[in-house]
C-alpha positions as CSV (number, residue, x, y, z in Angstrom):
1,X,12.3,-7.8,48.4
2,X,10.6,-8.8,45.1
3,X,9.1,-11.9,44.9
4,X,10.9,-14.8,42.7
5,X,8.1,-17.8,43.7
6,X,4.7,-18.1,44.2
7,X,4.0,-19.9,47.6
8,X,0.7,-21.5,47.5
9,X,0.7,-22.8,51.1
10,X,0.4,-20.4,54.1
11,X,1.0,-20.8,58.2
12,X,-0.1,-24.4,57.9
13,X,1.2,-26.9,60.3
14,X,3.0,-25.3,63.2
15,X,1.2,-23.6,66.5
16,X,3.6,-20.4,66.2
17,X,2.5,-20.3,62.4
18,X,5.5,-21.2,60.8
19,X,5.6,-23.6,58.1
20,X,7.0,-27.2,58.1
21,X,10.5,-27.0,57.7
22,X,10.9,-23.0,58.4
23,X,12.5,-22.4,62.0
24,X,10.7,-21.5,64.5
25,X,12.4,-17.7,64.6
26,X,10.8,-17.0,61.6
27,X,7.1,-16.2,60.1
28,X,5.4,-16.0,56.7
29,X,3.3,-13.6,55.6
30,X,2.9,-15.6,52.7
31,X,5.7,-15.3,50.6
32,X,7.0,-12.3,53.0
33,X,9.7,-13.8,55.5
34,X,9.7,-11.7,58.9
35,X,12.3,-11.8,60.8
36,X,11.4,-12.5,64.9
37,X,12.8,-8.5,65.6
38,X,10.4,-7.0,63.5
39,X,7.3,-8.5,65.2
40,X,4.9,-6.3,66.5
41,X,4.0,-6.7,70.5
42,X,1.7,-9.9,71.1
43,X,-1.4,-7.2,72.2
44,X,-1.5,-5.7,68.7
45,X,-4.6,-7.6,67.1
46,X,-7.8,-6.6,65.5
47,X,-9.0,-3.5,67.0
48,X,-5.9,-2.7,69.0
49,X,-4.5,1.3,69.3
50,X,-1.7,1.4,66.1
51,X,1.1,3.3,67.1
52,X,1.6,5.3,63.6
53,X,-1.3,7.0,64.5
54,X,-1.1,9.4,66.7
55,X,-4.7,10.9,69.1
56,X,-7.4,9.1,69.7
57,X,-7.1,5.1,69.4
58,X,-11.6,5.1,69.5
59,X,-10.7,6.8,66.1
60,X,-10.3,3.8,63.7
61,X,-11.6,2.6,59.9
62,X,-14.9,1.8,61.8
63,X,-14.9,4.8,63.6
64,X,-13.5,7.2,61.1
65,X,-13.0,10.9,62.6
66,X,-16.0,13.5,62.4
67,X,-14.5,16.6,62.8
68,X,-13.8,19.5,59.7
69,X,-11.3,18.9,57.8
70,X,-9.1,21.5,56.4
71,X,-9.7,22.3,52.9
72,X,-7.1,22.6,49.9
73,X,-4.0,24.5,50.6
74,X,-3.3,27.0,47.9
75,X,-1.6,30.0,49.8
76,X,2.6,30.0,49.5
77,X,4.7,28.6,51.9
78,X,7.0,31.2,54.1
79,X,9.6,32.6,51.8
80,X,13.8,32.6,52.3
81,X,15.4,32.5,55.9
82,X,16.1,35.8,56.8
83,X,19.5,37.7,57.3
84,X,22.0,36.3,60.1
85,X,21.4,38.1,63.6
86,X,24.2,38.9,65.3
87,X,25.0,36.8,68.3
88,X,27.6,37.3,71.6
89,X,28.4,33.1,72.1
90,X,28.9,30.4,70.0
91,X,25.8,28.5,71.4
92,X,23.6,31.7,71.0
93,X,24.7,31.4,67.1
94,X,23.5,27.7,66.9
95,X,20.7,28.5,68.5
96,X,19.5,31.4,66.5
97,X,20.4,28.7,63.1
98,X,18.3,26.2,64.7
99,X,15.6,28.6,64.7
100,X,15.9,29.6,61.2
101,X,16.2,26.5,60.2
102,X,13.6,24.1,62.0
103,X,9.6,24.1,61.1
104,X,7.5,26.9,62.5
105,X,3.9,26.5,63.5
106,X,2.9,27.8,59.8
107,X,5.1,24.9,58.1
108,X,3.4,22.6,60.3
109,X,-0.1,24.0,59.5
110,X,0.3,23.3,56.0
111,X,2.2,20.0,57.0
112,X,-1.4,19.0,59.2
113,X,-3.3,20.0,55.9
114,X,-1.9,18.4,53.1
115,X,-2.4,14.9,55.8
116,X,-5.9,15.9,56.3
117,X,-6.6,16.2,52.6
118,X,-5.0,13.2,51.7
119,X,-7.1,11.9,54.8
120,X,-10.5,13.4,53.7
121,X,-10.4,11.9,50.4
122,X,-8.7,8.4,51.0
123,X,-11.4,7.5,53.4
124,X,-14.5,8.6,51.0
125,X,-12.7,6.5,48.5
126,X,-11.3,3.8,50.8
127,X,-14.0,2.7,53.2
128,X,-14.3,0.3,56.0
129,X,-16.4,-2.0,53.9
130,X,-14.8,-1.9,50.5
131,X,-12.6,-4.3,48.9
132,X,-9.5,-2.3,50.2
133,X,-10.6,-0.7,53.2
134,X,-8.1,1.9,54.5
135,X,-6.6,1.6,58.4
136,X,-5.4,5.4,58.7
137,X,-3.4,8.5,57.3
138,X,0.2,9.0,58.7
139,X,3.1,11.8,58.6
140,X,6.1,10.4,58.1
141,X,9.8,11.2,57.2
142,X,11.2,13.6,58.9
143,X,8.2,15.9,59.0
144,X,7.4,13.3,61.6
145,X,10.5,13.1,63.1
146,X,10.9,17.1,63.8
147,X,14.0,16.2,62.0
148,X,13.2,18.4,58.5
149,X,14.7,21.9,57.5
150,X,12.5,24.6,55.7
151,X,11.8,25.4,53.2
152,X,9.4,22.5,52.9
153,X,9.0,21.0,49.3
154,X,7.2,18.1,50.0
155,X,5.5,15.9,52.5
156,X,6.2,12.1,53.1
157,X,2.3,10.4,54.5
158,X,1.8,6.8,54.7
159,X,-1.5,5.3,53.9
160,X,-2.2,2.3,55.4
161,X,-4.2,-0.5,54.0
162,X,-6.3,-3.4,56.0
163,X,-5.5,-6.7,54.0
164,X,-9.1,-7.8,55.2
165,X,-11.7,-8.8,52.5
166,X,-9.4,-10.8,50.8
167,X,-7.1,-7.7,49.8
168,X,-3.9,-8.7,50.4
169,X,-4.7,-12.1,48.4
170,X,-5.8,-9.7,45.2
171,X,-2.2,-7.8,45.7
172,X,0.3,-9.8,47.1
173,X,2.3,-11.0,43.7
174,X,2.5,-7.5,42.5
175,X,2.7,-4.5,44.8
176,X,2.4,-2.8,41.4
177,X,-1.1,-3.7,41.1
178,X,-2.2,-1.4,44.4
179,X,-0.1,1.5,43.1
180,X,-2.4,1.9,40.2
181,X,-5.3,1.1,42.2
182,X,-4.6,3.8,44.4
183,X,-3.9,6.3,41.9
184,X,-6.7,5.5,39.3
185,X,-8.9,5.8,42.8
186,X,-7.7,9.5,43.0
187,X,-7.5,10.5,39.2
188,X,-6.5,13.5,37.9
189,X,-3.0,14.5,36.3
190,X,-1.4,15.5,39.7
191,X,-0.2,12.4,40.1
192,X,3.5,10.8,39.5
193,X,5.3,7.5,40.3
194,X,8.1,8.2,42.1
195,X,10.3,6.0,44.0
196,X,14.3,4.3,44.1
197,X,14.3,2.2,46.7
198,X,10.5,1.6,47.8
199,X,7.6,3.1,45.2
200,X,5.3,6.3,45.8
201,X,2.9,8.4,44.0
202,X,3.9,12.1,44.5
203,X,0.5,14.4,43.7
204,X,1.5,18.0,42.6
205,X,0.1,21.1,44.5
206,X,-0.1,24.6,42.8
207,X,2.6,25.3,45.1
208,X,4.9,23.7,47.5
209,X,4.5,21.2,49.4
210,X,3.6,18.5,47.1
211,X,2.9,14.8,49.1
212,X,4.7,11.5,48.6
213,X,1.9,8.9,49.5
214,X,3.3,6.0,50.6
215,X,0.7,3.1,50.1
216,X,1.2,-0.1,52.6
217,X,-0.5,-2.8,54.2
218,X,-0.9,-3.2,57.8
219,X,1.4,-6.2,58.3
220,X,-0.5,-8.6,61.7
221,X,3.4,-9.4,62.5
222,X,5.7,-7.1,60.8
223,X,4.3,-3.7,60.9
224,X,3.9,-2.2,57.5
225,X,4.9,-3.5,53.4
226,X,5.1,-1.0,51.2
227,X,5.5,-1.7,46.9
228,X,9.2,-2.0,46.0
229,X,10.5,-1.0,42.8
230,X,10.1,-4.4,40.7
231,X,6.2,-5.7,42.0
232,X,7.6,-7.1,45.5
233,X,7.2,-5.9,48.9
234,X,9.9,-4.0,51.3
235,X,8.8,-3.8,55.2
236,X,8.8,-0.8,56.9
237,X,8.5,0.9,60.5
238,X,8.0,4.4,60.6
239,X,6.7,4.2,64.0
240,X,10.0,2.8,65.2
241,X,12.0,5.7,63.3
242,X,9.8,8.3,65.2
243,X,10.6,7.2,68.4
244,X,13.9,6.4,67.7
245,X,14.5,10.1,67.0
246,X,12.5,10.8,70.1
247,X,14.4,8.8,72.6
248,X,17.8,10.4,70.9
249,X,17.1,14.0,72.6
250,X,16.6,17.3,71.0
251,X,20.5,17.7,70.5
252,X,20.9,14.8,68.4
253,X,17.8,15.5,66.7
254,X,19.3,19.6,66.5
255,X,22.4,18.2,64.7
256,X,20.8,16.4,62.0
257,X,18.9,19.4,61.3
258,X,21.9,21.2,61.1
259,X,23.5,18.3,59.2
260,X,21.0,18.7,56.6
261,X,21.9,22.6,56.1
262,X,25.0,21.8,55.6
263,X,24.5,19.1,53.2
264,X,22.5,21.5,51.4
265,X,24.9,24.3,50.7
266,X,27.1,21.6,49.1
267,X,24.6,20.4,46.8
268,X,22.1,18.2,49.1
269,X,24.1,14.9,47.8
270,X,23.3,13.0,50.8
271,X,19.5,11.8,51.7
272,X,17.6,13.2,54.7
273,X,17.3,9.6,56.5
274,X,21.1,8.8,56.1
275,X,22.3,11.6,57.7
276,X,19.7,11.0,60.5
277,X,21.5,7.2,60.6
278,X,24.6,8.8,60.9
279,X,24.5,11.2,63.4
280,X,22.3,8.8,65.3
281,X,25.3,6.2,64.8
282,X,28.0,9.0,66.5
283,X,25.9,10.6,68.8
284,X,23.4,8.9,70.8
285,X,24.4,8.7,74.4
286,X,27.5,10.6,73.7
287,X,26.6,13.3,75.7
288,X,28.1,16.3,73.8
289,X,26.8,19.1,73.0
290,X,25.9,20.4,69.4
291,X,29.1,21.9,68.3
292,X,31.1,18.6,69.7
293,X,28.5,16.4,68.6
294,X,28.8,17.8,64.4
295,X,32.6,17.5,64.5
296,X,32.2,13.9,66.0
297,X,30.1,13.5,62.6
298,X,32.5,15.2,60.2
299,X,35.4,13.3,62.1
300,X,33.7,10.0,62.0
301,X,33.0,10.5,58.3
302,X,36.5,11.3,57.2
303,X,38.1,8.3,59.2
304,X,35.3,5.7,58.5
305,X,33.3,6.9,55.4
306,X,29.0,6.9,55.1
307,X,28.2,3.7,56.0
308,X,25.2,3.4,58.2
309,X,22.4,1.3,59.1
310,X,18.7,1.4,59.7
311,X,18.2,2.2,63.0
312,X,14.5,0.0,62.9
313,X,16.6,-3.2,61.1
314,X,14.6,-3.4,58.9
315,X,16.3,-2.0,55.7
316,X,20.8,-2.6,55.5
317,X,23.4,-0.3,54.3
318,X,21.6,3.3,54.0
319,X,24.8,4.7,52.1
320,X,24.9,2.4,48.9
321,X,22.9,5.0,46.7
322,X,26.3,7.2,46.5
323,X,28.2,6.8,43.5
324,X,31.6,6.5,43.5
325,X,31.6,10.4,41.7
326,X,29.1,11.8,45.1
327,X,32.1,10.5,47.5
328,X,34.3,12.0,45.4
329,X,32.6,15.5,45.4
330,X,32.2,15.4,49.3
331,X,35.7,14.1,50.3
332,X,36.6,17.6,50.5
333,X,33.8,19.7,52.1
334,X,34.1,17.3,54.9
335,X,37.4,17.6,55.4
336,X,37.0,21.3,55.3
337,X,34.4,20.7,57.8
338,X,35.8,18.5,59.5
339,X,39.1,20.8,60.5
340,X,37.0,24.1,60.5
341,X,34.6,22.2,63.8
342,X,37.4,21.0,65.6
343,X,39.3,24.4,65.5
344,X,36.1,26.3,66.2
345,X,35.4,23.8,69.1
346,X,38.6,24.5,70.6
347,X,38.5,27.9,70.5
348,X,34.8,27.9,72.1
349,X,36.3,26.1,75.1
350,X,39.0,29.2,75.7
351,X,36.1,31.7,75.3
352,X,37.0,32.6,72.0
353,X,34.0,33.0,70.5
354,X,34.2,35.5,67.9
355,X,36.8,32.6,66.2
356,X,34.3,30.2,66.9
357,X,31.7,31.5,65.5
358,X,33.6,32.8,62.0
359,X,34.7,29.4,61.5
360,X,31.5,27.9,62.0
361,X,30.1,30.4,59.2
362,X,32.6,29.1,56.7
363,X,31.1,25.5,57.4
364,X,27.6,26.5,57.2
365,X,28.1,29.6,54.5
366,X,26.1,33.2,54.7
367,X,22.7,31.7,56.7
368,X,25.1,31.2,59.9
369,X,24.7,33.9,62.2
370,X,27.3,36.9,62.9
371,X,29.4,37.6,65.9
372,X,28.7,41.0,67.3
């Protein structure tokens, strides 16, 4: 959402702090128009708990935290998966993937690390009485959704920012503007601009993971804006993703990680939070388990394409970054996959699991498990 116009006036005129001649189902946050759905609960205020941050709601930007915080990671993340196991059941063999596959407590050690860095030096840099005082630290993506495969390679955190002291006025006509605030603030060479649909700053580690800070304000009605591409603002909920993925269950949440494995032996073409959308789209309250749910997904793919929205509403149509040459390239691996599930779910029901499980390893390549 860039902005086009300049609006010089500001909630002046109505009680529900719309402006004259806006309806009623809608409010400014000066030249940002919010949708009514995206408002936050009429208890959030000043001072109230904010759900992106998880622990303690006493711990806030006047009541920063006290304990130690980690230092710099420099150690190497956990190497390759290791060899199949062999497995007597089809379940067993998703199972035993899963577990290959999903964050151990060492990935999220390091995870908890690179947030308290980034944590520890945003608030000695950012505090509660500066010009751009900093609300809180965030993991998002799906590092906070329990929704990311190893190996990890980076870290998605969200730093919030307070638009008190007149910040948001100082920022508000070019989102640009707090990018190179932020990463003049942290200096050194570590730091890139990254970003396609919303901006980031990605700051290089000496080894993996490297962190995507997200900078945002802490919107009073919205939630969160974050710098788009072009000076505007985009809004954002990454509280409303996490608990999305929470109240979907660990089997929808199990298939997207296995979604993601998949995507990746065929060359990782399709983005973490669109498969998420898309599994969420076929699967929640389904009620089928793993195997059925993923050739629902590769079915509902062939027949009806990668179209899927934000689950939040907050952003549209989380497919259009595929070029016409990325469809192309995946038309066939999902109809390979697609026909491969449904035979290897079939068989699974007859207790033909040795099938079962050899078809499901010529979907998911040499990681999958072994019958025996």
């Amino acid at each position: 959402m860039s902005v086009e116009t300049q609006r010089e006036a500001a909630f002046a005129g109505t009680l529900d702090g719309s402006l004259p001649g806006q309806r009623a189902s809608e409010v400014t946050y000066d030249h940002l128009i919010i949708p009514p759905h995206w408002r936050r609960s009429e208890e959030s205020g000043p001072g109230a708990h904010n759900p992106l941050f998880a622990g303690d709601p006493a711990v806030s930007p006047l009541n920063p935290p006290t304990g130690p915080i980690t230092g710099p990671i420099t150690g190497p993340i956990t190497g390759g998966m290791t060899s199949p196991l062999l497995v007597g059941t089809t379940a067993r063999a998703f199972a035993k993937l899963d577990d290959l596959i999903r964050l151990n407590a060492d990935d999220r050690a390091v995870i908890d690390a690179r947030r308290n860095d980034a944590e520890q030096a945003l608030r000695t840099i950012f505090p509660p009485r500066c010009a751009l005082p900093l609300v809180g630290v965030a993991t998002i993506g799906s590092a906070g959704r329990d929704t990311m495969i190893r190996p990890v390679d980076e870290v998605d955190i969200i730093v919030v920012f307070s638009a008190a002291n007149s910040a948001w006025k100082r920022f508000r006509w070019d989102s640009r503007d707090l990018l190179l605030r932020v990463r003049n603030a942290i200096g050194g060479d570590r730091i890139q601009m990254i970003g396609s649909r919303g901006q980031a700053m990605r700051v290089v580690y000496n080894c993996a993971p490297d962190v995507h800070l997200v900078p945002a304000f802490d919107h009073p009605r919205a939630g969160y804006v974050m710098p788009d591409c072009v000076g505007g603002w985009l809004p954002t909920r990454p509280e409303r993703h996490a608990s999305w993925m929470a109240d979907a269950g660990p089997r929808v949440a199990s298939a997207v990680r296995l979604l993601k494995a998949w995507n990746r032996v065929y060359g990782s073409r399709l983005r973490s939070f669109h498969l998420e959308a898309l599994a969420g789209k076929v699967l929640i309250n389904r009620g089928l388990n793993t195997r059925q749910g993923l050739a629902a997904v590769f079915r509902h793919i062939e027949s009806r394409g990668f179209a899927a929205y934000d689950p939040a509403e907050v952003g549209g149509d989380l497919s259009t970054y595929l070029q016409p040459q990325d469809v192309d390239a995946l038309r066939e691996p999902v109809a390979f996959a697609r026909a491969r599930a449904d035979e290897a779910v079939e068989a699974e029901q007859v207790g033909r699991h040795e099938e079962a499980v050899n078809l499901w390893r010529l979907i998911f390549g040499p990681e999958f498990p072994t019958f025996g």
